[in-house]
Biopython code that builds the backbone (N, CA, C, O; Angstrom):
import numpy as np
from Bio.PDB.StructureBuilder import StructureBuilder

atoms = [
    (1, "UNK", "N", (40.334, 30.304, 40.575)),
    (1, "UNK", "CA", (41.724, 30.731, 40.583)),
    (1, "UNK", "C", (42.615, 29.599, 41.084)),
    (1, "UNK", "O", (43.722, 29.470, 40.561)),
    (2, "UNK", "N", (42.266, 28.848, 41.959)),
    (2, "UNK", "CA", (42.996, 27.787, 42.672)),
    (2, "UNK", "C", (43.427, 26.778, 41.531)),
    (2, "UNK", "O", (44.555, 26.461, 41.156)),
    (3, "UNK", "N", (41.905, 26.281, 41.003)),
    (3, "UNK", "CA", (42.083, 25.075, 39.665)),
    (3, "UNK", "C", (43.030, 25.899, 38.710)),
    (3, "UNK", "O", (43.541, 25.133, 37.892)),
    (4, "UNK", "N", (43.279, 26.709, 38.606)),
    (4, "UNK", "CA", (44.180, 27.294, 37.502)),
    (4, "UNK", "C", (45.315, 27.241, 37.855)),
    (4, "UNK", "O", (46.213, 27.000, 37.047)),
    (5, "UNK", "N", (45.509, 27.423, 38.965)),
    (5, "UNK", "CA", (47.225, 27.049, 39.614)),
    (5, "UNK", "C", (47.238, 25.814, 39.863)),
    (5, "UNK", "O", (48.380, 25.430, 40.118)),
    (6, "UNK", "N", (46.312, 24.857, 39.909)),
    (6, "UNK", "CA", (46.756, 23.716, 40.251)),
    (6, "UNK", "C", (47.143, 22.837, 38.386)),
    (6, "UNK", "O", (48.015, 22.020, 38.090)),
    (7, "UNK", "N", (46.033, 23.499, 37.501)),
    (7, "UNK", "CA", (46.459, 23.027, 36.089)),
    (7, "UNK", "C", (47.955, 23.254, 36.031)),
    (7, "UNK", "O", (48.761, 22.329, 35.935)),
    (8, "UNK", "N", (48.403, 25.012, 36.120)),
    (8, "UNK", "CA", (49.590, 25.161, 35.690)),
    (8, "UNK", "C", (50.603, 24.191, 36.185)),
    (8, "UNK", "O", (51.668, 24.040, 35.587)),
    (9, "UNK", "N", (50.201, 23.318, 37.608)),
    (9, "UNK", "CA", (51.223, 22.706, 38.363)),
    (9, "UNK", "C", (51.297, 21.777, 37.435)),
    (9, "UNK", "O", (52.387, 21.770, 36.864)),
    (10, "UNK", "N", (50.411, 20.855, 37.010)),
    (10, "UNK", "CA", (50.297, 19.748, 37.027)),
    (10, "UNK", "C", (50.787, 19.752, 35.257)),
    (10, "UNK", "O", (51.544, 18.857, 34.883)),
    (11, "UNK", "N", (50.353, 20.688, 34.364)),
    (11, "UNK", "CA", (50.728, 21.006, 33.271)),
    (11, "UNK", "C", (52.584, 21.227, 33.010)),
    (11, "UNK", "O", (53.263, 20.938, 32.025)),
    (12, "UNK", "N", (52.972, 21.825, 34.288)),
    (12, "UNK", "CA", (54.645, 22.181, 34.090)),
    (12, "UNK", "C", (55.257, 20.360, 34.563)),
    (12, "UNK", "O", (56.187, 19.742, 34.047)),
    (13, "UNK", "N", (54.351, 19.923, 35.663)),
    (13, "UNK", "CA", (55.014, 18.853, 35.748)),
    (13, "UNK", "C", (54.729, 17.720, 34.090)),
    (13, "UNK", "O", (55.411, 16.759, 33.733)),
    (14, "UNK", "N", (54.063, 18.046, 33.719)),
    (14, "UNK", "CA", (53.927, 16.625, 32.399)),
    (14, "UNK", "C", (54.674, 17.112, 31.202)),
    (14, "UNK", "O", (55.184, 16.391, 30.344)),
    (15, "UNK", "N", (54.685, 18.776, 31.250)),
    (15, "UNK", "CA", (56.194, 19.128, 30.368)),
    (15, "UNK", "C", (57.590, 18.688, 30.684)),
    (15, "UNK", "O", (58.460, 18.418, 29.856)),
    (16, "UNK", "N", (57.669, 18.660, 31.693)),
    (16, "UNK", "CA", (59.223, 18.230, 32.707)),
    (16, "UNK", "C", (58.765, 17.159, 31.758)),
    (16, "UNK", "O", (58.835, 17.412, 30.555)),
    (17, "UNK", "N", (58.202, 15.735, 32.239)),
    (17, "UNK", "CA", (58.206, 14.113, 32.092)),
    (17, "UNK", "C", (58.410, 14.382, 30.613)),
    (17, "UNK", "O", (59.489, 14.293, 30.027)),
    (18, "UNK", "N", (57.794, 14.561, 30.330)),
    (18, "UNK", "CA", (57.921, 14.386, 28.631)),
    (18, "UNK", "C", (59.171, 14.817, 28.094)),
    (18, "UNK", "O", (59.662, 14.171, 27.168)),
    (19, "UNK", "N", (59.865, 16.016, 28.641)),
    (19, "UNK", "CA", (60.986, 16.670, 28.222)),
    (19, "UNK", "C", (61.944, 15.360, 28.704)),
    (19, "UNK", "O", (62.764, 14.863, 27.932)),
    (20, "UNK", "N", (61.797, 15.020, 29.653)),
    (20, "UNK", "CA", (62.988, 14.229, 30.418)),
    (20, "UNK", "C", (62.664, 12.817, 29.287)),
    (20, "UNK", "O", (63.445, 11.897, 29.045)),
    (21, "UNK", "N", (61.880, 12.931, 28.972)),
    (21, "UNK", "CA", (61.607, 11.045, 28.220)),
    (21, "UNK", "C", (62.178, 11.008, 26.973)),
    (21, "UNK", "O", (62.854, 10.077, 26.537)),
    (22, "UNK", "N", (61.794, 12.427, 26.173)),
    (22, "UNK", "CA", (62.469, 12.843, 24.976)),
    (22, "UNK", "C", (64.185, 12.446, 25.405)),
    (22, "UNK", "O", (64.858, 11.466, 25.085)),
    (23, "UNK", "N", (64.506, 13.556, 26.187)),
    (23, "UNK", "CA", (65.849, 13.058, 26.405)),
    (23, "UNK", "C", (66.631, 11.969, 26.385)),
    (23, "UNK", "O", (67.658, 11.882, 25.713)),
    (24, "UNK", "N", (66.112, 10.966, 27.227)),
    (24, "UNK", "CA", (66.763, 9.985, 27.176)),
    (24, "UNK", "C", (66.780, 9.265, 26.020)),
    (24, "UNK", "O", (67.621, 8.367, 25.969)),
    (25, "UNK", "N", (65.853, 9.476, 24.789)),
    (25, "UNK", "CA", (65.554, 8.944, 23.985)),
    (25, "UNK", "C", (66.495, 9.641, 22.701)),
    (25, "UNK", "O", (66.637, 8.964, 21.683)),
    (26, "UNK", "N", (67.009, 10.746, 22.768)),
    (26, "UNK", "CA", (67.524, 11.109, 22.204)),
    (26, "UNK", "C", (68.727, 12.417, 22.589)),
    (26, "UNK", "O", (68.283, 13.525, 22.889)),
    (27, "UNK", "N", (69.841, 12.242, 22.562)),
    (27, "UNK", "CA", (71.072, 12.569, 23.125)),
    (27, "UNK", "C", (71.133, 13.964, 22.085)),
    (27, "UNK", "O", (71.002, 13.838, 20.867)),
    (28, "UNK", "N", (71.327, 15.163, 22.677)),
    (28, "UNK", "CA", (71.216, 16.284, 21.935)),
    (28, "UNK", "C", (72.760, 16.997, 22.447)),
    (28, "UNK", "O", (73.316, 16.755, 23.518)),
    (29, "UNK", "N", (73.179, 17.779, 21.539)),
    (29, "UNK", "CA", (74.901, 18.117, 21.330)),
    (29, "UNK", "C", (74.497, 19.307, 23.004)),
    (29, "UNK", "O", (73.517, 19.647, 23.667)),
    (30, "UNK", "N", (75.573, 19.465, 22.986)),
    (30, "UNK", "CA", (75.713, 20.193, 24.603)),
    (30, "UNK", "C", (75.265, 21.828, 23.684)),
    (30, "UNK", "O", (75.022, 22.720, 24.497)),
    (31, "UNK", "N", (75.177, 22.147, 22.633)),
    (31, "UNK", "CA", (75.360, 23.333, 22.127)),
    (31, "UNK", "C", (73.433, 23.435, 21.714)),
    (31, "UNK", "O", (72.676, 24.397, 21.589)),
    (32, "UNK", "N", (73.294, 22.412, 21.642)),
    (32, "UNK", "CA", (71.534, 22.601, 21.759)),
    (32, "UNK", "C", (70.855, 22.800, 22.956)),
    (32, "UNK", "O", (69.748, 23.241, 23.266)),
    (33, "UNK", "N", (72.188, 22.185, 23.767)),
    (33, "UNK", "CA", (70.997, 22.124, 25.240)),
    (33, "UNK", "C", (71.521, 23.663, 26.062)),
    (33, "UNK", "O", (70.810, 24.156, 26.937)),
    (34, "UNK", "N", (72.601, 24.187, 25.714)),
    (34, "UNK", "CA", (72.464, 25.138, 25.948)),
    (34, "UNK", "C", (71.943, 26.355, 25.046)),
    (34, "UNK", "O", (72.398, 27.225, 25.788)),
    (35, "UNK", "N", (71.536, 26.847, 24.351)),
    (35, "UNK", "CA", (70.181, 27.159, 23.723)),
    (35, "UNK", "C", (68.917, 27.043, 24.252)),
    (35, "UNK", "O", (68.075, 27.932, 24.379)),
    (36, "UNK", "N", (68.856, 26.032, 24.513)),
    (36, "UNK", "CA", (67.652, 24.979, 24.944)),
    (36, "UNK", "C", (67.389, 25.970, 26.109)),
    (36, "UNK", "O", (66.403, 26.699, 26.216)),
    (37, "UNK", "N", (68.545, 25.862, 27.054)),
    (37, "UNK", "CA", (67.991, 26.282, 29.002)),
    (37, "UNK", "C", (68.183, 27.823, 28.333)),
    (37, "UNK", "O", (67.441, 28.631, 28.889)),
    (38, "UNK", "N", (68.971, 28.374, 27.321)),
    (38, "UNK", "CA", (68.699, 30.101, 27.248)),
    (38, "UNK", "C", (67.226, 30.162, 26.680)),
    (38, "UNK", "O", (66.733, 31.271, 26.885)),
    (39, "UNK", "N", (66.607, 29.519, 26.200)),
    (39, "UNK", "CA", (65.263, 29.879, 25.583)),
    (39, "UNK", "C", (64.042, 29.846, 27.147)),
    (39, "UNK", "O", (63.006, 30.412, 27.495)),
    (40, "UNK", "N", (64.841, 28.974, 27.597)),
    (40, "UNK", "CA", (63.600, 28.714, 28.579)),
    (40, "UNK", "C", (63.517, 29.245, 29.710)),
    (40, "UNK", "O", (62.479, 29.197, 30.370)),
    (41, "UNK", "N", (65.181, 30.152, 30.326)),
    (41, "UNK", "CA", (65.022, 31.874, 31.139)),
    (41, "UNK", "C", (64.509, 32.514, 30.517)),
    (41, "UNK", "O", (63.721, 33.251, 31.110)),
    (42, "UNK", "N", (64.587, 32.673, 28.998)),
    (42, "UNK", "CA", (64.027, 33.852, 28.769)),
    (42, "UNK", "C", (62.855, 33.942, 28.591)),
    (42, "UNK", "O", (62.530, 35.090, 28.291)),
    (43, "UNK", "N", (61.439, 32.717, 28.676)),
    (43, "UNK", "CA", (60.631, 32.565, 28.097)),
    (43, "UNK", "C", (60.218, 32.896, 30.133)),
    (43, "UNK", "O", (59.408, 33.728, 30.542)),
    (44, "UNK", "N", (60.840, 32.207, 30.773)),
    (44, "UNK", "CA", (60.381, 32.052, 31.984)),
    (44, "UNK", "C", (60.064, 33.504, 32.576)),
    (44, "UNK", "O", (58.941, 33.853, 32.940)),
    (45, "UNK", "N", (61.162, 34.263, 32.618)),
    (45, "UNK", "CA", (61.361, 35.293, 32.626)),
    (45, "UNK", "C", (59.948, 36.743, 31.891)),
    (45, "UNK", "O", (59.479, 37.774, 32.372)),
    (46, "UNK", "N", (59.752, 35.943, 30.469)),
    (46, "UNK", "CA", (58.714, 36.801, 30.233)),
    (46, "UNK", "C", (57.158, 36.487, 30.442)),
    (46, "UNK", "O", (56.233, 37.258, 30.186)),
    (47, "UNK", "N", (57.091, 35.550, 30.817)),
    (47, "UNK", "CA", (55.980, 34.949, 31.286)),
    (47, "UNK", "C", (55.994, 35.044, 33.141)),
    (47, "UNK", "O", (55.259, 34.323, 33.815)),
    (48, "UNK", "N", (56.754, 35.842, 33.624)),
    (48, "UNK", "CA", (56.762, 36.094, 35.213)),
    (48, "UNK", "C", (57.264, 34.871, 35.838)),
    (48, "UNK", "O", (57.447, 34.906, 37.054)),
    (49, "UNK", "N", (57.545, 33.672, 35.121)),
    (49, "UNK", "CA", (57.802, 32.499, 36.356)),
    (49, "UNK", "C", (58.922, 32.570, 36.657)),
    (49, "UNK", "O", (59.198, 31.740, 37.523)),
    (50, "UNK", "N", (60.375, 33.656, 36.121)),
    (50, "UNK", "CA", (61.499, 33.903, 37.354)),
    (50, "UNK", "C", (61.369, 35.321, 36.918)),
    (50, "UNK", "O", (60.862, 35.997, 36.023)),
    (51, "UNK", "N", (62.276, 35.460, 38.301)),
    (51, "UNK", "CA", (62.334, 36.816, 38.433)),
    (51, "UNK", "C", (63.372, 37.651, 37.806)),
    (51, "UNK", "O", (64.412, 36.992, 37.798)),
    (52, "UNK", "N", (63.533, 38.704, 37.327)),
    (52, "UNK", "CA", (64.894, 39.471, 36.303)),
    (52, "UNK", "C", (65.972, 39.401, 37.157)),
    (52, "UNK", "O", (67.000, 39.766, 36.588)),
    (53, "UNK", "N", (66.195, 38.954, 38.718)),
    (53, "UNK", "CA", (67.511, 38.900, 39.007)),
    (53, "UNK", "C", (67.873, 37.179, 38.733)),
    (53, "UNK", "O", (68.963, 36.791, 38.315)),
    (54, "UNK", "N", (66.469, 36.090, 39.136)),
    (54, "UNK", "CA", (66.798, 34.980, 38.879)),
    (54, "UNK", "C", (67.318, 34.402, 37.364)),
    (54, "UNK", "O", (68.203, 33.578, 37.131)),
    (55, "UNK", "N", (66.572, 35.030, 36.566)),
    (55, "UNK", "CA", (66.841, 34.858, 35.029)),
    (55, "UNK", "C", (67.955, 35.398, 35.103)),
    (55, "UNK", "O", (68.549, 34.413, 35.542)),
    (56, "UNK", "N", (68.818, 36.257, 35.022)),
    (56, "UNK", "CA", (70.305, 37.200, 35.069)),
    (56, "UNK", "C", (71.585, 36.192, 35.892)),
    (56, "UNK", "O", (72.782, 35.949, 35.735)),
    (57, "UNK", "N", (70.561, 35.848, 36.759)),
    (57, "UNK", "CA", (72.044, 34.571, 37.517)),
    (57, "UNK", "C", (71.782, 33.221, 36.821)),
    (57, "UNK", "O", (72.385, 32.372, 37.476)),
    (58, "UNK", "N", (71.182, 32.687, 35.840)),
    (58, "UNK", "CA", (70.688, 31.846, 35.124)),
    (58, "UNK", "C", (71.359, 32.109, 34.228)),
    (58, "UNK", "O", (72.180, 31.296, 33.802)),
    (59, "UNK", "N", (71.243, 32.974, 33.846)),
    (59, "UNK", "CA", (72.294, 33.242, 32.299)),
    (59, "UNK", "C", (74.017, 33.573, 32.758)),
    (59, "UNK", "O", (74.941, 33.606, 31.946)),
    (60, "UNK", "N", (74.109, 33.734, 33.831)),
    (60, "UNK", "CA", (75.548, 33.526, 34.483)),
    (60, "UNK", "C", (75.879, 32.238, 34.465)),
    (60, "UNK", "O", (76.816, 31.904, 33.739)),
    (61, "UNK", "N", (75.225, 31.302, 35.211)),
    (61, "UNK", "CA", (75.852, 30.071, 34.725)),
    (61, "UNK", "C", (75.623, 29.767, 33.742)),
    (61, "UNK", "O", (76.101, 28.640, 33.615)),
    (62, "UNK", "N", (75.147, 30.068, 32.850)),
    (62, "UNK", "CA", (75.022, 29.189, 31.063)),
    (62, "UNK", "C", (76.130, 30.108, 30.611)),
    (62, "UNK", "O", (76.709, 29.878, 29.549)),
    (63, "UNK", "N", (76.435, 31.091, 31.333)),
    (63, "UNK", "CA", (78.047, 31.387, 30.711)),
    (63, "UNK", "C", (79.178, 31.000, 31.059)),
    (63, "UNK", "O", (80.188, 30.820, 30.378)),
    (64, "UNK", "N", (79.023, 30.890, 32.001)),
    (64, "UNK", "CA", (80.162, 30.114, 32.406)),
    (64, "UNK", "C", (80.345, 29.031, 32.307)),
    (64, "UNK", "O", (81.503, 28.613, 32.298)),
    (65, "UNK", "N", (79.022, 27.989, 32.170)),
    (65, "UNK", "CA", (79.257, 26.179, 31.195)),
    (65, "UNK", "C", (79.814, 26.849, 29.892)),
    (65, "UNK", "O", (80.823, 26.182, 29.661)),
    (66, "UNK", "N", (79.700, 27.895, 28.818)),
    (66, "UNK", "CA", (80.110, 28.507, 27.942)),
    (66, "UNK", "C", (81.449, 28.584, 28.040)),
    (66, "UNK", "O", (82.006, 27.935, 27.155)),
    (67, "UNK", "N", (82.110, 29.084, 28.716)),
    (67, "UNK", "CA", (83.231, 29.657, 29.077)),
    (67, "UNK", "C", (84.358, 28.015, 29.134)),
    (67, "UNK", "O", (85.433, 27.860, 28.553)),
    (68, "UNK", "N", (83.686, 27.096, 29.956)),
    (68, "UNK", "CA", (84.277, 26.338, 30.395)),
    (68, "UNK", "C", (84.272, 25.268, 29.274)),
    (68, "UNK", "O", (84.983, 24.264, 29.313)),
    (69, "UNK", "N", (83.436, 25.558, 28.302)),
    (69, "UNK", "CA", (83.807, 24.641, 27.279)),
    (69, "UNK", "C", (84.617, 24.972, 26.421)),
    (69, "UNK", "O", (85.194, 24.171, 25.686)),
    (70, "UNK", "N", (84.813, 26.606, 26.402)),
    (70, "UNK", "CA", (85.647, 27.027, 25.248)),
    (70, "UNK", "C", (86.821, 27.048, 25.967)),
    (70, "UNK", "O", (87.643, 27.772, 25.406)),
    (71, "UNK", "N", (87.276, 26.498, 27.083)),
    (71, "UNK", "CA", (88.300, 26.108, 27.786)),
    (71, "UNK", "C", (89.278, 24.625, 27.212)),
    (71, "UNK", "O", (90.426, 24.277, 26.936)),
    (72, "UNK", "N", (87.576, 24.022, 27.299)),
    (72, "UNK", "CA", (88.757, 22.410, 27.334)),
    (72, "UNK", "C", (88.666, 22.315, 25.523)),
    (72, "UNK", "O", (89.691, 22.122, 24.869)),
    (73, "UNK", "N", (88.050, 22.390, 25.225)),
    (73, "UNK", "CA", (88.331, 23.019, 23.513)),
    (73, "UNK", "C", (89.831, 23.572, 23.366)),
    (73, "UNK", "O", (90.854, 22.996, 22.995)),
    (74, "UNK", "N", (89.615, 24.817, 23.762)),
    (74, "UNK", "CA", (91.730, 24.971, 23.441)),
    (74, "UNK", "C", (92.364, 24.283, 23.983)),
    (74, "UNK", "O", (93.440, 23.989, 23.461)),
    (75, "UNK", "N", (92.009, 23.703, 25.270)),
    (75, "UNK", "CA", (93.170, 22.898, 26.170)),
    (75, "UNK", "C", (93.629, 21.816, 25.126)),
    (75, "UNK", "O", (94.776, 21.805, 24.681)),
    (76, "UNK", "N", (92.717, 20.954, 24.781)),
    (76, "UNK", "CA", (92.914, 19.962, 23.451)),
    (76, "UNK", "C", (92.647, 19.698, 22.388)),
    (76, "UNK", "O", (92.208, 18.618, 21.992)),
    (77, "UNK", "N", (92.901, 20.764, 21.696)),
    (77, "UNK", "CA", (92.040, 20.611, 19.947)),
    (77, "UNK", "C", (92.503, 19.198, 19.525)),
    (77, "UNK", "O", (93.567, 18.579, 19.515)),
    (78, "UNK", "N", (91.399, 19.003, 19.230)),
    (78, "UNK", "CA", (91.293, 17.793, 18.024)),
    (78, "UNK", "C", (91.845, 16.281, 19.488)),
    (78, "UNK", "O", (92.734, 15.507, 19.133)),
    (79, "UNK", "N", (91.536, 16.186, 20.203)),
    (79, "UNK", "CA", (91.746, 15.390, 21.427)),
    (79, "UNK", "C", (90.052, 14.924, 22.131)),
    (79, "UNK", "O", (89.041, 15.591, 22.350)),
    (80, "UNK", "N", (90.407, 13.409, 22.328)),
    (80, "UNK", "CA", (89.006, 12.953, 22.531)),
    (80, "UNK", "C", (88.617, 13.607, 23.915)),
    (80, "UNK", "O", (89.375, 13.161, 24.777)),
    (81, "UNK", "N", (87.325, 14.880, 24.657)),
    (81, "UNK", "CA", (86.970, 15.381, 25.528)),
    (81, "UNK", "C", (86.030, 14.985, 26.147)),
    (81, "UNK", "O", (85.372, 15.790, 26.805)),
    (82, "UNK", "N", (85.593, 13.218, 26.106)),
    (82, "UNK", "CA", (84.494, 12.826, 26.648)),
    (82, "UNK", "C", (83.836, 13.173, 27.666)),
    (82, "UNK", "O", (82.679, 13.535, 27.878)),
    (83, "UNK", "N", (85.165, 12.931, 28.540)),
    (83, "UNK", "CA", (85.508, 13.187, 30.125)),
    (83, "UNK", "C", (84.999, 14.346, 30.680)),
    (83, "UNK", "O", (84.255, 14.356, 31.660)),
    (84, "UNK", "N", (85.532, 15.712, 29.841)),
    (84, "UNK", "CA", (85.169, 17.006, 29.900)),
    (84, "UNK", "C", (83.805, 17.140, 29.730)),
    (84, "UNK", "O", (83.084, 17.830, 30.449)),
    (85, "UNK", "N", (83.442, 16.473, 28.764)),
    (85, "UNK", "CA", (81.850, 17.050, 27.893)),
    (85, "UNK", "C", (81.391, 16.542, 29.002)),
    (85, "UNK", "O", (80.517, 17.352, 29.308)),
    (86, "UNK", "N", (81.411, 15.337, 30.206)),
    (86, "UNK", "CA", (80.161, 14.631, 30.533)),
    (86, "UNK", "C", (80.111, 15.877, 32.210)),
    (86, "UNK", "O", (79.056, 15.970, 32.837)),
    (87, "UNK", "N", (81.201, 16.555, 32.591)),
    (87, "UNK", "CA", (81.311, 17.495, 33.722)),
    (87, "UNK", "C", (80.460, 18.641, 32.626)),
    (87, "UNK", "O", (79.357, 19.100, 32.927)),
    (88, "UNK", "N", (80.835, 18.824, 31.955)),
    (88, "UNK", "CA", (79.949, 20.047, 31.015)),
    (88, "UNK", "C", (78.021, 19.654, 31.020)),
    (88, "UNK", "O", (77.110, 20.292, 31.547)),
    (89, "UNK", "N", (77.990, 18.685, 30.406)),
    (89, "UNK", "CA", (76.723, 18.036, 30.968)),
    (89, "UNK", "C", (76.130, 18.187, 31.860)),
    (89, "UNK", "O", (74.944, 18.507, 31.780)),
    (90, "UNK", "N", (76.879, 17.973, 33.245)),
    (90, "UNK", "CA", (76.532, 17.571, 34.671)),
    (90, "UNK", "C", (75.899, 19.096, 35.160)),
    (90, "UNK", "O", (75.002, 19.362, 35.960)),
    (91, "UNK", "N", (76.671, 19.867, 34.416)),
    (91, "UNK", "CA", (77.010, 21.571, 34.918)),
    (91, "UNK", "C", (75.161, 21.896, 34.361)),
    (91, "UNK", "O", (74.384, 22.473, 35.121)),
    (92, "UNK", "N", (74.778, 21.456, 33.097)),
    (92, "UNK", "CA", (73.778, 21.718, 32.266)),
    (92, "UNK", "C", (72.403, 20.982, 32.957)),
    (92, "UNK", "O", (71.314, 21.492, 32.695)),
    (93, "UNK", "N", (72.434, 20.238, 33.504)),
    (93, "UNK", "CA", (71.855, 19.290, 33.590)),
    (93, "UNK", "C", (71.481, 20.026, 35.276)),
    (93, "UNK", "O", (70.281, 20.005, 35.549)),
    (94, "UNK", "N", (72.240, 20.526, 36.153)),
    (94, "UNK", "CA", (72.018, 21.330, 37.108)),
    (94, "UNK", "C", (71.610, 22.325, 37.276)),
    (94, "UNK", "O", (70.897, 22.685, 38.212)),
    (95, "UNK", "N", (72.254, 23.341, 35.807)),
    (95, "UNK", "CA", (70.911, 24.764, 35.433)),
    (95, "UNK", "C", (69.372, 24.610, 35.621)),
    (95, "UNK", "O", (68.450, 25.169, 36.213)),
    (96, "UNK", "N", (69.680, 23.143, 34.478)),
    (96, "UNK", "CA", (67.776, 22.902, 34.114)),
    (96, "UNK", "C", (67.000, 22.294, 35.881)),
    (96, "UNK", "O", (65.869, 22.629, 36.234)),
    (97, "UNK", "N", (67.663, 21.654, 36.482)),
    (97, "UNK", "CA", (67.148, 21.601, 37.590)),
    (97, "UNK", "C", (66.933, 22.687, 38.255)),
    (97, "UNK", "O", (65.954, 22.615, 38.999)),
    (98, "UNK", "N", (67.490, 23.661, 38.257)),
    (98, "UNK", "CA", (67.521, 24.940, 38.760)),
    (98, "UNK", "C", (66.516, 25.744, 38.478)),
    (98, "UNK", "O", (65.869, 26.297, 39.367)),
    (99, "UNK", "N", (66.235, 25.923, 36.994)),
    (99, "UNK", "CA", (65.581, 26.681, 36.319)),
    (99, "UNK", "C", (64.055, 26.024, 36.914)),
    (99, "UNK", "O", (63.220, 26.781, 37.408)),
    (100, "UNK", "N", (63.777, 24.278, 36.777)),
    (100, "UNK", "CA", (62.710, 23.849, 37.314)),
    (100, "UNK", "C", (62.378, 24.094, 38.872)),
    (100, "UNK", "O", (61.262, 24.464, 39.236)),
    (101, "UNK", "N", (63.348, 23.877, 39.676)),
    (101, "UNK", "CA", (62.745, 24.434, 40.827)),
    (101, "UNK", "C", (62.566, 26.255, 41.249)),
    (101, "UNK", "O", (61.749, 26.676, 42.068)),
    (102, "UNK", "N", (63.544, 27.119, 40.462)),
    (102, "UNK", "CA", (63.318, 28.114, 40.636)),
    (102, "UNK", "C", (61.376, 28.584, 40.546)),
    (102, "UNK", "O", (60.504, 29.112, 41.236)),
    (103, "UNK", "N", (61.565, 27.970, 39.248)),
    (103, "UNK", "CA", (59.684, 28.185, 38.501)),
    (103, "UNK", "C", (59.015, 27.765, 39.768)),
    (103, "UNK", "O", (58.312, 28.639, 40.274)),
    (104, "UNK", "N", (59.070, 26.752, 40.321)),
    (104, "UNK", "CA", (58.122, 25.914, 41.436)),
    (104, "UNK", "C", (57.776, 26.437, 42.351)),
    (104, "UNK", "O", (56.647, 26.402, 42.841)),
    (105, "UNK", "N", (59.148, 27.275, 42.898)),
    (105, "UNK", "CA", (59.045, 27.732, 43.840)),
    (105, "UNK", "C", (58.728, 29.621, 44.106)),
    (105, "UNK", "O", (58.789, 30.301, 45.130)),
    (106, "UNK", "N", (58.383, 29.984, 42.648)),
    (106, "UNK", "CA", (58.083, 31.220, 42.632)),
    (106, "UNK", "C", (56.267, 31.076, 42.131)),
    (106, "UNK", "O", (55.424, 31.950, 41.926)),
    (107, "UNK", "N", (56.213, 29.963, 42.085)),
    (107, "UNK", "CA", (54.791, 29.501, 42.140)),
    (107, "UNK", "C", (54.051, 29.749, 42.937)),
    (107, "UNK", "O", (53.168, 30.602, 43.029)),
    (108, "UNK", "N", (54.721, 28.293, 44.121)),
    (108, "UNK", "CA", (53.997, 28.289, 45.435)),
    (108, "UNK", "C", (54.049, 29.163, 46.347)),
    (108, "UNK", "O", (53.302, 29.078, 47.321)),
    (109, "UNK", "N", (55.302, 30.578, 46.150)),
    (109, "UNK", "CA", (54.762, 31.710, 46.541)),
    (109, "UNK", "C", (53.970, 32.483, 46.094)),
    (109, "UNK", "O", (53.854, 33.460, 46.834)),
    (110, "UNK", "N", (53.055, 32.540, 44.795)),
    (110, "UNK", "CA", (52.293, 33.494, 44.652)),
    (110, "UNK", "C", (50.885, 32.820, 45.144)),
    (110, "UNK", "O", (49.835, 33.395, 44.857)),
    (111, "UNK", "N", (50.870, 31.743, 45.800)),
    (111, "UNK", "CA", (49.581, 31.021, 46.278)),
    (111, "UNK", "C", (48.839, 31.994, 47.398)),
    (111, "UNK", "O", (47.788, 31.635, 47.928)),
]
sb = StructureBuilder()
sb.init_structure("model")
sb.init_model(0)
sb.init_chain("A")
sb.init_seg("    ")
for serial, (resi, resn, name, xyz) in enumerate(atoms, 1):
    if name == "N":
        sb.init_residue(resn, " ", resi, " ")
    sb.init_atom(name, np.array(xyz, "f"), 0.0, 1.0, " ", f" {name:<3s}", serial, name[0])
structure = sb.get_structure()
C-alpha cells in the first residue's frame, strides 16, 4: 500500500514536469487553459484527489478569471489587451498551482 502511494507521488510529480515543459514549449490561448484547469477539478474531483467543496471553490475562481476577461474584452474591443491577458494568466497560472497543491496535500493526509 505504501509503494502505491509513493508511485502515485512520484507519477503526479512527472505529470506536473512534463505538463510544465510542454508549456513552455508551447503557448496555449488563455481559453484552452481554462478548459484545461476545468477538466482537471473535475477529473480530480472524480477520482477523490479534491474534495466537492475544494473542486466547487476551484470552479469559483475559473469563474471569476472568466468573468474578468469578459470584462477587459468590453472595456476595449478591438484594443491591444496584452497587459490584461498576462494578469489573466497570472490569475490561471495560480488556480493550477492550487489545484496541484490542493491534490498533494489531500494525499499526504490520507497516509
Amino acid at each position: 500500500m505504501r509503494a502505491l502511494k509513493y508511485c502515485a507521488i512520484v507519477s503526479m510529480i512527472c505529470v506536473t514536469q512534463v505538463t510544465m515543459a510542454i508549456a513552455t514549449e508551447y503557448k496555449s490561448s488563455t481559453y484552452q487553459r481554462q478548459t484545461e484547469l476545468m477538466k482537471r477539478v473535475n477529473d480530480g474531483q472524480k477520482s477523490k484527489e479534491l474534495t466537492v467543496k475544494q473542486a466547487k471553490d476551484l470552479r469559483k475562481d475559473l469563474s471569476r478569471v472568466a468573468v474578468r476577461k469578459q470584462k477587459v474584452r468590453d472595456a476595449k474591443p478591438g484594443k491591444d489587451q496584452s497587459e490584461n491577458i498576462s494578469n489573466i494568466d497570472e490569475r490561471l497560472t495560480d488556480t493550477s498551482e492550487k489545484i496541484d497543491r490542493l491534490k498533494r496535500e489531500n494525499l499526504e493526509k490520507s497516509k
